[in-house]
C-alpha positions as CSV (number, residue, x, y, z in Angstrom):
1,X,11.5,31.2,10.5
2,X,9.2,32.7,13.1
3,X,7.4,30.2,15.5
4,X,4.1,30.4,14.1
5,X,5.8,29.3,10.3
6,X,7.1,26.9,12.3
7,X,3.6,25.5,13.4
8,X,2.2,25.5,10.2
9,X,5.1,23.6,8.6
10,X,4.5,21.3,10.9
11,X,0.5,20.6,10.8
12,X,1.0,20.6,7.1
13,X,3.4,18.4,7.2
14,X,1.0,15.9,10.0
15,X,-1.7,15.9,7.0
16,X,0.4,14.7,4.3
17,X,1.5,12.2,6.0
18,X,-1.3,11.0,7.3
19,X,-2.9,11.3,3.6
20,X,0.0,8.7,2.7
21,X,-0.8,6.3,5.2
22,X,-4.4,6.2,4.3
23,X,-3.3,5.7,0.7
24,X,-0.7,2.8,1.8
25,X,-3.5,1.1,3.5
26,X,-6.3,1.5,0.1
27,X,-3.1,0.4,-1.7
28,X,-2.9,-2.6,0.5
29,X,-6.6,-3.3,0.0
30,X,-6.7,-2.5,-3.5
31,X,-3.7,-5.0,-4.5
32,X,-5.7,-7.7,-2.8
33,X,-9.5,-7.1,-4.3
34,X,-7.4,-6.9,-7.6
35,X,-5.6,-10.2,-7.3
36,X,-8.9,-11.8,-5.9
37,X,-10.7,-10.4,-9.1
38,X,-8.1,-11.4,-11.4
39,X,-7.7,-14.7,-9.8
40,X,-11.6,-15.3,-10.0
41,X,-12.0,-14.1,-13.9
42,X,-9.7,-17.2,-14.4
43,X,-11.1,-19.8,-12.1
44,X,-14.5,-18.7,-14.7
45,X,-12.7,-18.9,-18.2
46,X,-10.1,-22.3,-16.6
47,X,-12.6,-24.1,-14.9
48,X,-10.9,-24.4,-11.6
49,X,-13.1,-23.0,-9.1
50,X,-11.5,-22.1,-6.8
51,X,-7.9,-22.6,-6.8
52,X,-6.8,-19.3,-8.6
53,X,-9.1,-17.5,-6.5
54,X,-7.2,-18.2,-3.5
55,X,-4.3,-17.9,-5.1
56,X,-4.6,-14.3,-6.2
57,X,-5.7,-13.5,-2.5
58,X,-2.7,-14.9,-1.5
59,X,-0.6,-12.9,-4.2
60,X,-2.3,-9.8,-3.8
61,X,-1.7,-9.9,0.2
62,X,2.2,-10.8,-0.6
63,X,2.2,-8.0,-3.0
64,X,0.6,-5.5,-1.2
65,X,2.5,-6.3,1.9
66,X,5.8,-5.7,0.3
67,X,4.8,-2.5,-1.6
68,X,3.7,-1.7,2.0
69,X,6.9,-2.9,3.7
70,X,9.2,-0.5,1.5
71,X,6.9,2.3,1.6
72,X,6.9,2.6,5.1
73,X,9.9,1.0,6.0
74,X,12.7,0.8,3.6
75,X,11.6,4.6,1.7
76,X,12.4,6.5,5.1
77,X,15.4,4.6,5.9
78,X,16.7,5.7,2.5
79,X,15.9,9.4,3.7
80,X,17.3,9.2,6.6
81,X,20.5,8.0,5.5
82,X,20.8,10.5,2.6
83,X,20.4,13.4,5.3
């Protein structure tokens, strides 16, 4: 492989990766809004404003951590070890 396949292997490599980490973090966000929009949609139909609310904040940010948590620490350490 000649130098310059070398550097472009490389930069495309960069971009995808950082595409995957912006798409961890929407992930991260995304789990939360959904949790905190589930959680609401039941506070309205339960009557317990606003308990389930909080709840699903809470549930979406556990969730969303530990999606984040293996997919940026447990995923790689799996590569790594298979190489």
């Amino acid at each position: 492989m000649s130098p310059d396949e070398k550097d472009l292997h490389r930069t495309e490599r960069g971009a995808a990766g950082a595409g995957e980490y912006a798409g961890v973090g929407l992930q991260f966000g995304g789990a939360i809004l959904f949790f905190l929009f589930l959680g609401n949609w039941l506070d309205g139909k339960l009557g317990t404003r606003p308990w389930l609310l909080l709840l699903g904040v809470f549930v979406g940010f556990g969730a969303g951590f530990l999606w984040m948590y293996r997919r940026l620490v447990v995923i790689p350490r799996e590569r790594g070890r298979r190489r």
